[in-house]
C-alpha positions in Angstrom: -20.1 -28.0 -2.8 -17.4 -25.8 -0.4 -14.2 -27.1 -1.3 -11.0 -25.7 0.3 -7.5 -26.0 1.2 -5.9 -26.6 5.0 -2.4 -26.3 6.4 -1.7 -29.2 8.4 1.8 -30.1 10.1 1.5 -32.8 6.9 1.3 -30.6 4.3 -1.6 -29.0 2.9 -5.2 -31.1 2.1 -8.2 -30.7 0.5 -11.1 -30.5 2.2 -14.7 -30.3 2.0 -17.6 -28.5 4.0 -19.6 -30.9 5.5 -21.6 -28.4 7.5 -21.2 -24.5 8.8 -18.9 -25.7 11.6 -17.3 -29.5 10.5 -14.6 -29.7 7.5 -13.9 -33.0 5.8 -10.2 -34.0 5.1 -10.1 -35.5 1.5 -6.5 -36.5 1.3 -7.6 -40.4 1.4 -9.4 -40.0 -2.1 -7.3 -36.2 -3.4 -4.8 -34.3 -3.7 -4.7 -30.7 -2.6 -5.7 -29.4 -6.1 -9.3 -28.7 -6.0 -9.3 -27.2 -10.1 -7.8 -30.6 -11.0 -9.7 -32.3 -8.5 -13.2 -30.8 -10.5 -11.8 -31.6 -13.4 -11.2 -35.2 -13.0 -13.9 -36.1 -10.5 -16.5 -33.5 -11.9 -19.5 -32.0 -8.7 -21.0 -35.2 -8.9 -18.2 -37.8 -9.3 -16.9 -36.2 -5.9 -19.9 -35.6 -4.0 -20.0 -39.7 -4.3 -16.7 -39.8 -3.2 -17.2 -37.4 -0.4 -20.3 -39.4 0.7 -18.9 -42.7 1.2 -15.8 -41.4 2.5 -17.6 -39.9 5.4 -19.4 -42.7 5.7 -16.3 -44.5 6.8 -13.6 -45.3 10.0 -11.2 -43.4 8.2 -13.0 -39.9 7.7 -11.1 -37.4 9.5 -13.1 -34.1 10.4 -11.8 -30.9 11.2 -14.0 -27.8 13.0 -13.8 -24.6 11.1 -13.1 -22.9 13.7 -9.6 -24.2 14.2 -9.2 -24.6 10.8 -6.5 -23.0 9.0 -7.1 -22.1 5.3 -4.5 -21.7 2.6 -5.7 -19.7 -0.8 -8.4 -22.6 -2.7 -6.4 -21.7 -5.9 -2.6 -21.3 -5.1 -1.4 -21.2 -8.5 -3.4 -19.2 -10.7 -2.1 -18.0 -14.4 -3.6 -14.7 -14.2 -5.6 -12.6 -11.9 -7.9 -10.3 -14.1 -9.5 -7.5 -12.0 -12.2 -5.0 -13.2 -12.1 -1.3 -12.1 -15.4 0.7 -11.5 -17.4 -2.1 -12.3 -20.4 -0.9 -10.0 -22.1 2.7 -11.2 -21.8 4.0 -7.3 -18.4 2.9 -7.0 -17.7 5.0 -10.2 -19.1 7.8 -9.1 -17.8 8.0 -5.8 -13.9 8.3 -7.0 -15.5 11.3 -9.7 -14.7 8.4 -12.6 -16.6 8.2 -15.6 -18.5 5.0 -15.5 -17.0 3.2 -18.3 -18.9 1.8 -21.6 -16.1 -1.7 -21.4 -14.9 -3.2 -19.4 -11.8 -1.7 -17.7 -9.2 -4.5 -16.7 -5.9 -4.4 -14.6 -4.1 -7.2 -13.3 -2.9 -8.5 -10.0 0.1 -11.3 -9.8 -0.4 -14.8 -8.0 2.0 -13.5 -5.4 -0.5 -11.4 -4.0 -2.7 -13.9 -2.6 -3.1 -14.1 0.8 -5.3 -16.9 2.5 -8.4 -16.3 5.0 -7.4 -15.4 8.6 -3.7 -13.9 7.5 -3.1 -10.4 8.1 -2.7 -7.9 5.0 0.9 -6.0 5.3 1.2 -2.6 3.8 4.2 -1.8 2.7 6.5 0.9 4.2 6.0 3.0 1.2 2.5 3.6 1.7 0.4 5.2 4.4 -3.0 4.2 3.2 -4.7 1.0 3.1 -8.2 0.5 1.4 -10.6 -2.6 1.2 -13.2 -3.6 -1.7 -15.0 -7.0 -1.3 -15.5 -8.7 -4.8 -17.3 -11.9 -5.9 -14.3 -13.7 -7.8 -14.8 -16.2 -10.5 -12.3 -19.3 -10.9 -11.9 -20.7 -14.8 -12.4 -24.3 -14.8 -11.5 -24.8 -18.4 -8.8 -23.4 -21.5 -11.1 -21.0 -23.3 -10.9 -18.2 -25.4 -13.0 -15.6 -27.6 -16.0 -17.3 -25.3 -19.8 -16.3 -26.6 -21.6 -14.2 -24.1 -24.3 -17.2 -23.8 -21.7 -19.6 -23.4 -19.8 -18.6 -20.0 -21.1 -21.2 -17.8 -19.3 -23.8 -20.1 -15.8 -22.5 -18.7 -17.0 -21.5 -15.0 -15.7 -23.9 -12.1 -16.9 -22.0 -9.2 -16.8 -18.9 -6.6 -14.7 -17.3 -4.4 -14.3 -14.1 -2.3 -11.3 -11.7 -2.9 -10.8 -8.9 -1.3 -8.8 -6.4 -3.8 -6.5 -4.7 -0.8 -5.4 -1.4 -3.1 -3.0 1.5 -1.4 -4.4 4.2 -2.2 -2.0 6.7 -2.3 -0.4 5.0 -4.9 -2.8 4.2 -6.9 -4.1 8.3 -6.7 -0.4 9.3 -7.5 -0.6 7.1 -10.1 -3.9 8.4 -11.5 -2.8 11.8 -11.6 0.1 10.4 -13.8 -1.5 8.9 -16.4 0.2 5.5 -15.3 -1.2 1.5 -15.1 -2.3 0.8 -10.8 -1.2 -2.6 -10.7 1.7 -1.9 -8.9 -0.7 -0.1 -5.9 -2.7 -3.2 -6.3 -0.1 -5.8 -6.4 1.7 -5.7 -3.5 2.1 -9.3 -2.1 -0.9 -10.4 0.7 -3.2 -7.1 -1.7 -5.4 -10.2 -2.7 -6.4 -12.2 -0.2 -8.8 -14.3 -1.2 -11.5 -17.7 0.1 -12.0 -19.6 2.5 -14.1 -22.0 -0.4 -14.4 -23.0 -4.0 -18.0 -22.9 -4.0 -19.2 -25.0 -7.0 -20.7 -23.2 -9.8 -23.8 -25.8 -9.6 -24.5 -24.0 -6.1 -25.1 -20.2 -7.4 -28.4 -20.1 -10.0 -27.3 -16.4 -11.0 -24.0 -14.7 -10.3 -25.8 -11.5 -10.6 -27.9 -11.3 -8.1 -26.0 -11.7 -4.8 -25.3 -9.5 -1.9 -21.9 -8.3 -0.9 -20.8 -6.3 2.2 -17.5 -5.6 3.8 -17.2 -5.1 7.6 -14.5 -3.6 9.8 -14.1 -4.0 13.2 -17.8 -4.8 13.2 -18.9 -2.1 11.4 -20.6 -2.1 8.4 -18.4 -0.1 5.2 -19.7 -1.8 2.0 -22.9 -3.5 0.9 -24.6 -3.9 -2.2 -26.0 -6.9 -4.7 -24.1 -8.1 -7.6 -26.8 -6.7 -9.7 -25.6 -3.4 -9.7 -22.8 -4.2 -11.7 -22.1 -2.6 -14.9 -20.9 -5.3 -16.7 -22.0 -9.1 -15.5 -20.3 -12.0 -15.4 -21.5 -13.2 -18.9 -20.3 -10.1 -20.4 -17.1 -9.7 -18.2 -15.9 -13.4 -19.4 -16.7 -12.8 -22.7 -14.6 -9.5 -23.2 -11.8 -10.4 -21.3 -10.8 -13.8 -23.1 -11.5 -12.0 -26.4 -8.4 -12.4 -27.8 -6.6 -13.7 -24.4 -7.0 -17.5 -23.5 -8.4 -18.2 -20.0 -7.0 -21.3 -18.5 -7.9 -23.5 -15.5 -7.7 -21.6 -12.3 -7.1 -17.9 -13.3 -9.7 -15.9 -11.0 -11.9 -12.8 -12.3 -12.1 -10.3 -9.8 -15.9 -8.6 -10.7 -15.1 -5.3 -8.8 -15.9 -3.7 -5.8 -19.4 -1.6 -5.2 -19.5 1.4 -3.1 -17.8 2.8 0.3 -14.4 1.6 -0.2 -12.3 3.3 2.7 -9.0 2.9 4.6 -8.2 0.2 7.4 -6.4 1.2 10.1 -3.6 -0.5 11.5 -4.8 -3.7 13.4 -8.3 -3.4 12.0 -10.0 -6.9 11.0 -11.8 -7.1 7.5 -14.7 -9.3 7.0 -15.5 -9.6 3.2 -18.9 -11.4 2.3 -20.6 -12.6 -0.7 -23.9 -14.4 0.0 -23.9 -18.2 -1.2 -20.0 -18.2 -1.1 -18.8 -17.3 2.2 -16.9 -14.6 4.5 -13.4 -14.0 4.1 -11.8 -12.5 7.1 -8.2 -10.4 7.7 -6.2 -8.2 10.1 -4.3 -5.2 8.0 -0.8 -4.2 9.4 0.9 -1.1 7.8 4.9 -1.7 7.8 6.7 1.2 9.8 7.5 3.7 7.2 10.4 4.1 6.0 10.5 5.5 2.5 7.8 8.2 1.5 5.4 7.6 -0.6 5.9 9.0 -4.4 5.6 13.1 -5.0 
């Protein structure tokens, strides 16, 4: 199921995908929280629900095209990201590919929905992409068994993890934590769907690929990542409880590169959608660190 939320002049809704161009409006039988939502109704318990209430006068359907998203998870706990979790990717920015995971973090108020525009801020002069597949927690969990991540796993999402580069080298080169070069506000934009975790039989195997302006930057299969899903889940709520609705971000594969001013990103996972955005850079005003 491809659940997701719209802006309407009401307020935002729910909504389901009823096909690749019609969206279902669920705010006769839901509210606008699709974690709670799963959690009450379960995949099945809603797909009834969804059935008979297209089935009747009341359905109202929206076409994607004029549909406009918000994020499917506006209020997550945490946003757990994983640096250099592809060997390429690794290699590429001359880092060591890492025997654990490496985790940083990005805040909730860097989520930016599909069709807004990225801003980079004045202090930068250097925007870069990486399309991710992005897990969302469906259940409190911690110290979780390798074997037993699909017991906490409500779905699938695509973030892109918008990074300013020159930051996050200054940073680097200082020894110091990137979140703040990764945690600008709109640096995690992030859907269109909540794709149920009953629709993808393997998280690892997957392609991904990142356009710009048409053009084809990133692409690579989920296989290639160091550490899977399974593993990823595991380590990070080792210690640290996972709750409903905090989002993994699996980390990016190879060809991660700048977007210019004005370009348009279109981030793709297969099975879970394309997530697309315009960058803007903010005119500069303060340099960026020495």
């Amino acid at each position: 199921m491809f659940l997701c939320r719209l802006r309407t002049d009401a307020g935002t809704v729910a909504a389901v995908r009823l096909d690749d161009e019609t969206l279902l409006d669920l705010s006769p039988i839901a509210g606008d929280d699709l974690v709670a939502l799963l959690q009450d109704r379960g995949v099945d318990g809603l797909g009834a629900a969804v059935a008979a209430l297209a089935a009747s006068s009341s359905a109202v359907r929206v076409p994607v095209a004029s549909a406009r998203f918000d994020v499917p998870v506006p209020r997550p706990q945490k946003i757990v990201c994983v640096a250099l979790n592809y060997v390429a990717h690794a290699e590429e920015g001359a880092q060591a590919v890492p025997t654990e995971p490496v985790i940083f973090f990005k805040p909730p108020s860097s989520l930016l929905p599909h069709g807004e525009t990225v801003r980079n801020p004045a202090r930068s002069s250097r925007l870069d992409f990486e399309v991710e597949l992005a897990v969302v927690i469906g259940a409190r969990a911690r110290d979780v068994a390798v074997d037993g991540w699909r017991d906490i796993v409500l779905g699938y999402t695509v973030l892109n993890d918008m990074t300013a580069r020159d930051l996050q080298l200054v940073a680097i080169e200082k020894n110091q934590p990137w979140d703040h070069s990764k945690g600008f506000d709109t640096f995690a934009p992030c859907g269109p769907y909540l794709v149920t975790a009953d629709e993808i039989a393997d998280p690892g195997s997957l392609d991904l690929s990142l356009t710009v302006d048409g053009v084809v930057r990133q692409s690579s299969n989920t296989r290639h990542m160091v550490f899977g899903v399974p593993e990823l889940i595991s380590v990070i709520s080792a210690g640290m409880t996972l709750e409903p609705g905090d989002i993994i971000a699996t980390g990016t594969p190879s060809g991660i590169g700048k977007v210019e001013d004005g370009g348009t990103m279109v981030a793709t996972v297969e099975g879970v959608g394309s997530l697309v955005n315009t960058a803007a850079y903010e005119r500069s005003v303060v340099g960026a660190p020495a």
